[in-house]
Each structure stands twice: as C-alpha cells, then as structure tokens.
C-alpha positions in Angstrom: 0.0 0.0 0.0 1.2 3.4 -0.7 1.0 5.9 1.7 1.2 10.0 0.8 4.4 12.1 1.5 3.9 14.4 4.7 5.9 17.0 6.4 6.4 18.2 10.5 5.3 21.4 11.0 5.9 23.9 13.6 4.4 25.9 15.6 5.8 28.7 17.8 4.6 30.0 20.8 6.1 33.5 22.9 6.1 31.4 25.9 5.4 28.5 28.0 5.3 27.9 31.9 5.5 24.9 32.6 3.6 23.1 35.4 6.7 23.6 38.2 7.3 27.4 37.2 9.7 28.0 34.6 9.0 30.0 31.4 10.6 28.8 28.8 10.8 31.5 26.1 9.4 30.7 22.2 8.8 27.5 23.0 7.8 25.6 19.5 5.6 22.6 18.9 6.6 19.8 16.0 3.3 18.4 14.6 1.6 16.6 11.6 -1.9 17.5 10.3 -4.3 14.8 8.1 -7.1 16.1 6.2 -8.5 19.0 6.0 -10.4 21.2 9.1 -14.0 22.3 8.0 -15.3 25.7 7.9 -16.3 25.5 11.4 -13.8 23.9 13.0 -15.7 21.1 14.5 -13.9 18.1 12.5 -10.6 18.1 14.6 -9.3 15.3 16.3 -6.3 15.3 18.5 -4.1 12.4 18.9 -1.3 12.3 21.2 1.9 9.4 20.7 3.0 6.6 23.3 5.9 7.2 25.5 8.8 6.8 22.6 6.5 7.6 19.9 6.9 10.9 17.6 3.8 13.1 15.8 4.5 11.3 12.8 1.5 9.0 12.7 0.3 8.4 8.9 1.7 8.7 5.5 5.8 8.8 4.6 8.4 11.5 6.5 11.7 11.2 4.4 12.9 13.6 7.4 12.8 16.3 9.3 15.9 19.0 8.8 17.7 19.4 11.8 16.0 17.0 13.3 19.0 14.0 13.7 17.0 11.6 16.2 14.4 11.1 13.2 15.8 8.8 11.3 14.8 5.8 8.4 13.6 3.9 11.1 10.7 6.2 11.7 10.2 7.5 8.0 6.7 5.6 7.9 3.9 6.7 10.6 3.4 4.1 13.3 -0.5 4.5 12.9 -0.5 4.4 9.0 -3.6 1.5 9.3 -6.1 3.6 11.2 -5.4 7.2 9.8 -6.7 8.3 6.3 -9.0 8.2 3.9 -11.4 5.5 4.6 -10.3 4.3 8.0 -10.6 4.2 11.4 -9.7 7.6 11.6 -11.5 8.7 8.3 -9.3 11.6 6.4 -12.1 12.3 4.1 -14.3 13.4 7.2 -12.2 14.4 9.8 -8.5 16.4 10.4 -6.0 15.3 12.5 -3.1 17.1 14.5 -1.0 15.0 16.3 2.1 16.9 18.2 5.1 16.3 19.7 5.5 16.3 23.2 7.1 19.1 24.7 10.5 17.8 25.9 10.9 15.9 23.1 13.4 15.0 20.7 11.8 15.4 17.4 11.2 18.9 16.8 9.4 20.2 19.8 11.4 21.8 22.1 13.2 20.1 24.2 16.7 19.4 26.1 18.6 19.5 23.4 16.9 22.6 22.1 19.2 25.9 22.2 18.4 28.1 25.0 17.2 31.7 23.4 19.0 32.7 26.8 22.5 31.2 26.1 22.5 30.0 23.0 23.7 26.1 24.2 21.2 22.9 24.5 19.3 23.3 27.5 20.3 19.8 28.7 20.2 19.8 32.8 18.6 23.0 32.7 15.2 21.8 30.8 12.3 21.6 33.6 10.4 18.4 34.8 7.2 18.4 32.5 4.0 16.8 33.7 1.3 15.7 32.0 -0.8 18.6 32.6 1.7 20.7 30.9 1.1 18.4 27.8 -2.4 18.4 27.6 -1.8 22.6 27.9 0.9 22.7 25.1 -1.9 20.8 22.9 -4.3 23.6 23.6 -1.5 26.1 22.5 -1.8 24.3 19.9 -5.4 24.2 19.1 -6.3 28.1 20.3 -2.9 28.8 17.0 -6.0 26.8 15.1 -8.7 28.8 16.7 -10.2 25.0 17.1 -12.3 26.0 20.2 -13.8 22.2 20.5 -12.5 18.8 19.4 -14.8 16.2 17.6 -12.3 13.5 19.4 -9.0 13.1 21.3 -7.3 9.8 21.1 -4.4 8.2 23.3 -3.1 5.2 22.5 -0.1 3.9 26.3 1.3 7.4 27.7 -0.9 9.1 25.4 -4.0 8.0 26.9 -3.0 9.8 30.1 -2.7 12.8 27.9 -6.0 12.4 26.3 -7.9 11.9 29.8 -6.3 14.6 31.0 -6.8 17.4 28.8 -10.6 16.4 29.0 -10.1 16.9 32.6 -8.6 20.3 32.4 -10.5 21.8 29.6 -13.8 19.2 29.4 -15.9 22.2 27.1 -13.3 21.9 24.1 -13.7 17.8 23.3 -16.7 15.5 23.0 -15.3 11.9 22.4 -12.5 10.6 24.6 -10.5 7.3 23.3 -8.2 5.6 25.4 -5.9 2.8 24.6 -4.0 0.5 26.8 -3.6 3.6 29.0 -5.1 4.2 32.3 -5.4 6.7 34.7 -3.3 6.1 37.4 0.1 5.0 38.6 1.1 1.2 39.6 3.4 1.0 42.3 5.2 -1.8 40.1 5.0 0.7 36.9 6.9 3.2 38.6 9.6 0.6 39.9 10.0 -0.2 36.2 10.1 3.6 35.3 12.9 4.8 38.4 14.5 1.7 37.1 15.1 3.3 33.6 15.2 6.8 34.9 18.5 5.2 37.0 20.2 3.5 34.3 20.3 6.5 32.8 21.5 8.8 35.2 24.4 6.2 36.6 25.8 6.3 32.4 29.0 7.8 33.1 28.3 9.7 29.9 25.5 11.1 31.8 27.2 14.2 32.9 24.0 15.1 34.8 22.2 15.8 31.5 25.1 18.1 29.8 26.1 15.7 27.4 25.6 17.1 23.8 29.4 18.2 22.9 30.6 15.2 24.6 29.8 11.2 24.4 26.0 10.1 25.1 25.0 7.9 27.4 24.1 5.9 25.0 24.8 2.5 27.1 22.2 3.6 29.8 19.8 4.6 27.5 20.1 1.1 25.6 19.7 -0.5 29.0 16.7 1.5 30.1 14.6 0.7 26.4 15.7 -3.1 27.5 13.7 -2.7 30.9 11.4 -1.1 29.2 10.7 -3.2 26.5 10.0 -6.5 28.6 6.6 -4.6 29.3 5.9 -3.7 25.8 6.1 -7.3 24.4 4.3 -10.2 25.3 6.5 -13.6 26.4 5.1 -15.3 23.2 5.8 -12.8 21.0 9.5 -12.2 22.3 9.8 -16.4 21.4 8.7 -15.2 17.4 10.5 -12.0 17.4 14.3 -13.1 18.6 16.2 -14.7 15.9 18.0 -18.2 16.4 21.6 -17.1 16.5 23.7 -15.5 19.2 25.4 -12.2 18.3 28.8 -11.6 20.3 28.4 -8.3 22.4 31.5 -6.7 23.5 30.4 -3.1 23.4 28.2 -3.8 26.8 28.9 -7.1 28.2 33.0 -7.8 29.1 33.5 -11.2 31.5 29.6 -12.2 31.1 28.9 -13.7 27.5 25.5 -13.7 25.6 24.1 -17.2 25.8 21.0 -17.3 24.0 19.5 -15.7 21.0 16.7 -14.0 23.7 19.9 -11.7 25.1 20.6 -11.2 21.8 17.2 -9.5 20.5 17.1 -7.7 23.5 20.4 -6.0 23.4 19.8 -5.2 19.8 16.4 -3.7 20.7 18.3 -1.7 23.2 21.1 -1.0 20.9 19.1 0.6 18.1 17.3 2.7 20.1 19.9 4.8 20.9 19.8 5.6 17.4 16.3 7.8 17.3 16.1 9.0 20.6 17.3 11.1 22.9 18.3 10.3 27.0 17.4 13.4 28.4 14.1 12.9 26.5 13.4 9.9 27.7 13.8 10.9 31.2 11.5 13.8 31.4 8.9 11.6 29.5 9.4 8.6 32.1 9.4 11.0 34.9 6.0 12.8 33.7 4.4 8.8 34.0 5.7 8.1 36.5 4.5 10.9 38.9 1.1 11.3 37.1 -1.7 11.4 39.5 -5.3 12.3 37.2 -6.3 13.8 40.8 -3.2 16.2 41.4 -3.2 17.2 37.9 -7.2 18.5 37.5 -6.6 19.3 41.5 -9.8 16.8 42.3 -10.3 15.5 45.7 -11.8 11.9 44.3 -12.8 10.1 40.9 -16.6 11.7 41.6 -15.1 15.3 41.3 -12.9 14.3 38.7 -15.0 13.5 36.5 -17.7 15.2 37.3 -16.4 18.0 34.7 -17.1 15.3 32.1 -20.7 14.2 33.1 -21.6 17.9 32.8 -19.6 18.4 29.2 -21.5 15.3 27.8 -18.3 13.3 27.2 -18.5 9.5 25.5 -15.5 7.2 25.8 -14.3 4.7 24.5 -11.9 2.4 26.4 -9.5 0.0 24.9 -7.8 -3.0 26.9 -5.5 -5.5 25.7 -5.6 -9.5 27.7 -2.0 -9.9 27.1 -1.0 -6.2 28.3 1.7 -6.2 31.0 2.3 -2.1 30.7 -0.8 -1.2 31.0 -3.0 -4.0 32.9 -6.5 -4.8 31.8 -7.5 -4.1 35.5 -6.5 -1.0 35.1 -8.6 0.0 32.8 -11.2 -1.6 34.4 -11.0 0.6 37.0 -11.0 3.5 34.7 -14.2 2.2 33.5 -15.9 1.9 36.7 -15.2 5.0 38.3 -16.5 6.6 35.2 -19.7 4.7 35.0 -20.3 5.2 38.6 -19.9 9.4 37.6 -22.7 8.1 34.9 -19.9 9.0 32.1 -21.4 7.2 28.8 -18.2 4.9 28.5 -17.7 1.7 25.8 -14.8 -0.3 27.3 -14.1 -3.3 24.7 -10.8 -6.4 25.5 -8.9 -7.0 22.6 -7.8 -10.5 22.7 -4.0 -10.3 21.7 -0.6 -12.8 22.0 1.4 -9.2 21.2 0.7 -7.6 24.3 1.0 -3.8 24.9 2.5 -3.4 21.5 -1.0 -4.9 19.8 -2.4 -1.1 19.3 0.3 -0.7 16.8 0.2 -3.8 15.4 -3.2 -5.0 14.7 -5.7 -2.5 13.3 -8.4 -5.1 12.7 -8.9 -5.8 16.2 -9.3 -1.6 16.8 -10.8 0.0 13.2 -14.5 -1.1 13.4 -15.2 -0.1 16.9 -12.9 3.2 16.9 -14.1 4.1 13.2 -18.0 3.5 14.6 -17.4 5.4 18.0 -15.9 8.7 16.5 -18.4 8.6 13.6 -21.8 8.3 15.9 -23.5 11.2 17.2 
C-alpha cells in the first residue's frame, strides 16, 4: 500500500510555563496535520503518541531538517492503518493534529533545544514536565488553530494519560474521549520499572548530569533502560517469534559475562538501536512525567466523583481500549478506569482486545481496533 508524502510542521509560541514554574521562552511545537479542518472547525481530532512515539502517525516523513533523532527507522507513521481516507480515523471526514511532546526530541522543544538565553542545549537546565503541561501545550496548539472544541481526542499507552487529561482540564473543548492501553493512574510496580530506567540513565557515566551534547552520550544507559522497558511492551510469546535463532557476540556492553542465548541477543539489539532515534534526556523527562502522574493532582480533584464530574456535565462518550495480554498497562487497570467513570454516569464503551502481542498490539493489529474506533468517533 502506498502511503502520501507528509511533512512536520511547527508551531511557535512566545512562551510557555510549565507546570513547576519555569517559562521557557518561544517554545515551539513539532506536529503533523491529516485532512483537511472544515469551515467551522468542529472536524478536529487530536491524537497524542506513546511514550517513545513521535507526531508522525500516517503517510511517509523522508525527514525532518535538523532533526538527527528522526531517522529511516521512523520515515513511515506508526498508525499508518487507522489514519486516512477511509479508515478508522477517516481523512475524508475528519483532520487530525498529532504533536510532539514538549520535551521531546523530534522537533518540539526540548533538552537538546538551544536556549534563546545562552544559546547552548538546554540539557540539565530543561524543567520536569507533567502531563498537565502536555495536555496545555496541545491547547497552544489548538487556540494557534482557533479549534475551540474537538470532535475526538485519542491516546493510544502514555498518550491515553494525555488524552484523559486534557478532557479533565479543559472538558468544554472535546466530545469523544479514546483511550488505549492507558489508564489513569500509577502502579506501584509501573513506577519501579520507570525509576529503574530513569537510573540506568542517570548512573551512564556519559550522563554528565544531562550536559552531554558536545561530549559522548549515554548511550549504554539509554540502551539499557529501552531493555527494561521493553520487557513490558512485548508479550512472552511474541518475544519467542521475534528473537532470531543465533547469538550475536556483544563486546560493546557485556566484558566477563557472555551472551548465551538468542533471547539476550534481541534484547540487546532492541536496546542497541534505540539509541539511534532517541534522545536520554528525553526519555527521562517523558518517564518522569508517567511516573509521577496522578489524574487527581493534575485537574486538582479530591476523588474520581469530582474528577470527572467536569465530564458528566460536558457530555463526554469514551471509548476504552484494553489489551488481555497487556503487561504495561493492565486490563484491571482500565477496568478501574471504567468503573469510576460509569459510577460518575460518564457514557463509556470499554471493549478487551484478545491479543498474544501484548501492549505493542495497538500498533500492530488494526483489525482488532478500526471497526469499533471508526464507529465510535463517527456516531452522534
């Protein structure tokens, strides 16, 4: 199938405070837009990316100038199957902007963005960012659009927690909610797995504290932390189709201990290649944002009845996604989600894809997501 060339787009702002205080001055947002907005505005649908993921969702990038972390691997959008003309997310009836996180690495400002101030990477300097500053950078976004009101927004993993929480914080500008393998809070074995990353990279002797970019990246922690982060991503079974039969000698991260079986081996090159397309410092301030997300802190509510509450009121529908095989996101976690907002008499569809691919299955299987996304955000 052939997919239409598309471009990243910018947009730039004056300035930006983030959630803990600092401003940081003409800020600019990478994004991608699909189809076209109607006259009124009211055919917009927002779709935020997973933890690792970029704006570039549908249709071919050949690159993004001064842009190094986007590279071949990402040239073709990792949602290609659900976004155009015809699908799940139907081109010829709606428009899509899908942005780059602040903090990012592919063309959003981020750590290794040049400070107006100094004229250097911010590195150590760039702020913690939460999700609520995410959801807010989005509606930058939007209010550069004048879009005053979504048809949809749609978060597929770390971008669910996006999507829930910008209908928390501004519930009159969105109808339709979509969430995906995502959830709305934090397991206390989740953010083990996340400090474990967030550690590997900071102990990198490369590290430097985050001042890194006209010296050697810590590229060994960074491998290490997509390794711990992978196991989640991937189910068991799918790891045993995946990994190649033979053993590749490793000398660059292993020295007495020796790779014994061909399972090592897929994991280090998973590691390895991600080094490749993204960026440490990134991948810290995105970890750290999920791993300190609270929905509660973030839209300041004292209990799920007052958090959603907002969306009761605003006459939001969801649509919740679970996967059976999930082990990033567990199904009982968005069973949960469910259940507080049906108890807050939310209208919510919550639907179990059956899966052996685990968390990764959004990306991978659009047959088992397309009818029931294509039929929730074309209802009334």
């Amino acid at each position: 199938m052939t997919h239409n060339l598309v471009s990243t787009q910018f947009c730039q702002l004056d300035q930006f405070t983030v959630a803990e205080g600092t401003i940081l001055q003409s800020p600019r947002i990478a994004y991608e837009q699909y189809g076209e907005m109607n006259a009124d505005r009211s055919n917009v649908i927002l779709l935020f990316h997973a933890l690792s993921g970029s704006h570039h969702a549908a249709g071919i990038n050949e690159g993004i100038p001064g842009v190094p972390h986007f590279n071949e691997e990402l040239r073709d959008g990792w949602w290609n199957d659900f976004i155009g003309p015809g699908k799940a997310i139907d081109t010829d009836r709606f428009c899509v902007l899908s942005p780059n996180y602040l903090g990012g690495c592919y063309g959003s400002t981020g750590p290794g963005s040049k400070d107006p101030t100094t004229k250097l990477p911010y590195g150590s300097s760039f702020p913690r960012i939460t999700v609520g500053d995410q959801a807010r950078l989005a509606a930058a976004l939007l209010d550069s659009f004048e879009v005053e009101s979504l048809h949809a927004i749609v978060g597929p993993s770390v971008g669910g927690l996006c999507a829930l929480t910008f209908a928390n914080l501004f519930p009159q500008r969105v109808r339709k909610v979509v969430s995906i393998a995502s959830s709305y809070k934090n397991t206390i074995l989740n953010r083990l797995l996340l400090f474990e990353q967030i550690l590997a990279i900071e102990n990198d002797p490369y590290f430097n504290g985050g001042d890194y970019y006209d010296s050697g990246k810590p590229n060994l922690g960074l491998a290490l932390a997509r390794m711990i982060s992978h196991k989640t991503f991937v189910h068991i079974d799918a790891f045993e189709r995946r990994a190649k039969r033979e053993i590749v000698p490793e000398t660059e991260m292993l020295s007495w201990c020796k790779v014994t079986d061909p399972f090592q081996s897929y994991m280090l090159h998973q590691g390895k290649k991600f080094t490749q397309r993204f960026d440490a410092n990134t991948y810290l301030r995105i970890a750290d944002m999920w791993s300190s997300y609270n929905a509660l802190e973030e839209a300041q509510a004292e209990d799920p009845a007052a958090l959603f509450a907002p969306s009761r009121e605003a006459g939001h529908q969801f649509l919740v996604f679970s996967i059976d095989s999930d082990f990033c996101f567990y199904p009982e976690e968005q069973a949960e989600l469910v259940a507080d907002l049906e108890r807050s008499q939310v209208p919510v569809t919550h639907l179990t894809v059956h899966s052996d691919k685990g968390h990764d299955s959004f990306l991978l299987e659009p047959d088992l997501y397309s009818p029931q996304l294509k039929f929730h955000l074309e209802s009334k």
